[in-house]
N, C-alpha and C positions, 0 to 999 in steps of 0.2 A: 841462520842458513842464508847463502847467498843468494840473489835472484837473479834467474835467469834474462838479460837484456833482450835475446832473441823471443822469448816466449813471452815476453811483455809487449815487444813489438809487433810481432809475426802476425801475418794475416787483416792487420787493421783494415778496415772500410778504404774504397780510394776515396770517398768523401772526406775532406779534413774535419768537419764540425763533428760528424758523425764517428771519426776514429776517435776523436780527441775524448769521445764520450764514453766508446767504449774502453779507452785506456783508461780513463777513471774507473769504471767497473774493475779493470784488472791488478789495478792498483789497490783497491777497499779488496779485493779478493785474496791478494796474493802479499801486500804488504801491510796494511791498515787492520788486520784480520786479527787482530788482537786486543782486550781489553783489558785496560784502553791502550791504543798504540804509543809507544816510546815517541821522543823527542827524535830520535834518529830513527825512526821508520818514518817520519813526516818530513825529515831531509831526504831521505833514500827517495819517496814517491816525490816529491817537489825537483828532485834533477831529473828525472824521467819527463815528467812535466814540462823543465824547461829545454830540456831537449828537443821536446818537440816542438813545443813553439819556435826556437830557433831554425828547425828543419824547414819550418812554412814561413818563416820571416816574419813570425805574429810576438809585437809588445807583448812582455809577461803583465797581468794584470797589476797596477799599484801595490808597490809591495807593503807590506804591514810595516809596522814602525812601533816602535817602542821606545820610552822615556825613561830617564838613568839620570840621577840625581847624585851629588859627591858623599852621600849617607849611602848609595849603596854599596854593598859588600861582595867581593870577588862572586859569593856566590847566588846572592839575589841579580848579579847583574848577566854571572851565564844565564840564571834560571829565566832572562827576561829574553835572553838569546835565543835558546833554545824554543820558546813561547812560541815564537815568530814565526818558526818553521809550521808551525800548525796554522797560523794565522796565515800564515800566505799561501799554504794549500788549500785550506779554506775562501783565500780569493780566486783559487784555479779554479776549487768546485764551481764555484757561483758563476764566475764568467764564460765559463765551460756549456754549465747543465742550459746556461739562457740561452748561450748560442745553438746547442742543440737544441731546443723549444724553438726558437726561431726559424730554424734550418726545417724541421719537420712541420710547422706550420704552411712553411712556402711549397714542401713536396706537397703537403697537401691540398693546398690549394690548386698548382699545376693536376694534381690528378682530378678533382673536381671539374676545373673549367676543361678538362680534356673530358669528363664524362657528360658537362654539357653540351660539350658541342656536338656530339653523339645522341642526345637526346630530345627524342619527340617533346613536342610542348614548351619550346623555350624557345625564343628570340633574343637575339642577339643584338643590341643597338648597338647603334653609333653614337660618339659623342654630342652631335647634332642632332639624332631625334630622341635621345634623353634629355637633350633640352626642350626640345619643343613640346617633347610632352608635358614636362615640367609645365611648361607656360599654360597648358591647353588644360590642367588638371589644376591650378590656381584657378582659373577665367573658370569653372565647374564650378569649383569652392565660391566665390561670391557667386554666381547664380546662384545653387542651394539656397544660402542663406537670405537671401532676397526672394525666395522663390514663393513663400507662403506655408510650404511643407512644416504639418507640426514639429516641435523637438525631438520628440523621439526620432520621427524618419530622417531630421537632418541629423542628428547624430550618428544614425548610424549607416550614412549616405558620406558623410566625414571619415568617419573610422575608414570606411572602403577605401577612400582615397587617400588615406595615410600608408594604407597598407600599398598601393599603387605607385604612392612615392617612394615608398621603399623597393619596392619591385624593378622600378625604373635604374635605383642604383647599384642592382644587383648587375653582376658582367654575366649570368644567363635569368632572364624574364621571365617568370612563370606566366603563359600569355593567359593561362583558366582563372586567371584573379581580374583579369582586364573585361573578359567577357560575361563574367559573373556580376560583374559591376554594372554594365550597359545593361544586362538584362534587366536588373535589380530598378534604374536606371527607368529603365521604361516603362515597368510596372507602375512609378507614382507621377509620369509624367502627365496624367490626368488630372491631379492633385495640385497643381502647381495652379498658382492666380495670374503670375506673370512669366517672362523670362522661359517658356518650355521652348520656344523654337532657335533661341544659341545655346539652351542645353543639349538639345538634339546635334546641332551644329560642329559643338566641341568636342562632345564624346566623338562621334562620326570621323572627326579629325585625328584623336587618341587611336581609336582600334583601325583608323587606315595604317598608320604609322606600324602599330602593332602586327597588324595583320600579314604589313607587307615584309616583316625582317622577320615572325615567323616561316613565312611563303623561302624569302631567302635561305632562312638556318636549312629548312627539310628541303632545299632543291626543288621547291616548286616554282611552276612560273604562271605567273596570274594574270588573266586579262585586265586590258586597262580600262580606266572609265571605273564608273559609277561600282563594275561589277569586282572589284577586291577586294569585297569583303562581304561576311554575312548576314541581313537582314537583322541585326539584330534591335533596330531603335525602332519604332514607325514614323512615318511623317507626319507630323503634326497637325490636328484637326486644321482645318483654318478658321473654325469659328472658336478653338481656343485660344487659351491667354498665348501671346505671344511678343 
């Protein structure tokens, strides 16, 4: 039975990645729909195929290729012809279904970073203070481990900060990882032999930065000075280690 051009084409997505995928659907549905499909149902969907590629000015993927040797016989060498036609719709699949994986990864992520930005609880850095936090969350890491704190608390004073790091490279900040940390943070800064008061220092420096691109994400505006940000370290005894 013939197929209809129009109803293979009609209606596609204006996304090309997106139509290109749903035409493979209409192709397995409406030509491929048989077990197993002929040699010429795999030409028939392969010109539809290149059709379209040529409408969007897209390279058809590497076509298959096949070897012919002067022992073969009239008919082992159609049978190698015909082969092909499956193999190189088989490159359409493949080049097709990635791009669409591709294509819907990137909507996805545009609807994400559009729901951060909307979203309490996140900060937004800039390239500059993802660095500098960087720098300020290293200069932590060797204090810690100079600090005196048993292995257990430093490890698990480490893990925080890895998680930090990763936070920092996210494009919206979960800022409750940051002040979970200071807290955490100042619970053992009595524990420490040396090193507590540029531990206090650098954190201080971390959730200002944090504090202030939250303050920016949610439209707030913050006094300056000392007071943007929350209590969250004490000041360091002065008769401890320091």
């Amino acid at each position: 039975m013939a197929v209809d051009p129009d109803k293979i084409f009609n209606d596609l997505s204006s996304d090309p990645w997106t139509a290109s995928y749903q035409l493979l659907q209409r192709l397995n549905k409406q030509i491929l729909n048989k077990s197993p499909p002929t040699d010429d149902d795999y030409a028939i969907a392969n010109g539809f195929l290149e059709a379209f590629y040529e409408s969007h000015g897209w390279p058809p993927p590497n076509r298959a290729t096949y070897t012919s040797s002067q022992s073969d016989s009239v008919d082992e060498l159609a049978r190698k012809i015909r082969a092909a036609q499956r193999l190189q719709y088989e490159a359409y699949v493949s080049e097709i279904t990635n791009n669409y994986k591709a294509a819907t990864k990137r909507t996805a992520k545009q609807a994400l970073d559009a729901a951060l930005g909307k979203a309490v609880g996140y900060a937004i850095l800039e390239p500059s203070e993802k660095e500098e936090i960087n720098k300020h969350i290293e200069n932590v890491r060797k204090i810690i481990e100079e600090s005196g704190l048993d292995d257990r608390k430093k490890n698990d004073l480490f893990e925080r900060l890895s998680d930090l790091t990763k936070e920092v490279s996210r494009n919206g900040t979960r800022t409750d990882r940051f002040f979970a940390f200071a807290s955490e943070l100042g619970f053992c800064l009595g524990q420490f032999t040396k090193n507590a008061k540029p531990a206090i220092t650098e954190t201080k420096a971390i959730m200002r930065i944090i504090w202030g691109a939250r303050a920016r994400h949610d439209g707030i505006k913050l006094p300056p000075g000392d007071g943007d940000m929350p209590p969250l370290l004490p000041e360091p005894d002065q008769t401890s280690a320091s």
